[in-house]
C-alpha positions, 0 to 999 in steps of 0.5 A: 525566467528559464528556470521557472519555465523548466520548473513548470514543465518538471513538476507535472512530470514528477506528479504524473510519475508519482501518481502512476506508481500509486495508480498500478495498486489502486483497487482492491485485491483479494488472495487467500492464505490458509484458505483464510480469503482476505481483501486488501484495497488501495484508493486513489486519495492514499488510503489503504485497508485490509478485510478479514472476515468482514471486518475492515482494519485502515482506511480513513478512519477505524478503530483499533483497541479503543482508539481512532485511526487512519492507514495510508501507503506510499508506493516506491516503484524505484526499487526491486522489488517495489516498496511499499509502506502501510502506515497506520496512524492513531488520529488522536496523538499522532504516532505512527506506525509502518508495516513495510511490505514489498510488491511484484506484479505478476500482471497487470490484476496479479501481485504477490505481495509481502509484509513483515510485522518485525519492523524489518522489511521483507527482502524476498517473497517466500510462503512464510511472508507472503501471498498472491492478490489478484484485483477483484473486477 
């Protein structure tokens, strides 16, 4: 009984932990690089998306080179900087995958944010990799 009792008591603790790490991304962010503006936004459900030029690459589905698709993110705010995965998924087969990113935020609306396309984690924020988002109000 006790062990059910702290079991109960536990797991709200870890829903609330894991929903806050997600809850500081949730929004959408505009930065600029190249004087190219682009949109990245993260909802509450796990679904991210990036927008370039009106047009919108993730979210709950989208097309890509003929094929349905899904992006999502997991958030892992243990770590610094804090990692976050974007994982695209082709609806049809199943096959997955990851552009793994880092994140700082600078303020509560500012994050410089990071990504690499080399299937290697970015380890640093430098101008190569990265850019400054701030969530649009």
């Amino acid at each position: 009984m006790r062990r059910f009792l702290i079991l109960f008591l536990i797991i709200p603790l870890l829903s609330m932990t894991i929903g806050n790490d997600r809850a500081k991304f949730i929004g959408e962010w505009i930065g600029e690089d190249n004087k190219e503006v682009g949109y990245l936004n993260f909802d509450s459900e796990g679904y991210a998306f990036f927008k370039i030029e009106g047009e919108i690459f993730g979210g709950k589905e989208f097309i890509f080179d003929g094929k349905k698709g899904k992006m999502t993110y997991e958030i892992n705010s243990k770590t610094n900087p804090i990692q976050v995965d974007l994982i695209v998924t082709k609806l049809e087969s199943g096959e997955q995958k990851k552009l793994l990113c880092i994140a700082e935020f600078i303020d509560n609306d500012t994050m410089k944010f990071a990504l690499s396309f080399e299937e290697k984690r970015p380890t640093e924020f430098d101008s190569y990799n990265s850019i400054i988002f701030k969530r649009e109000k």
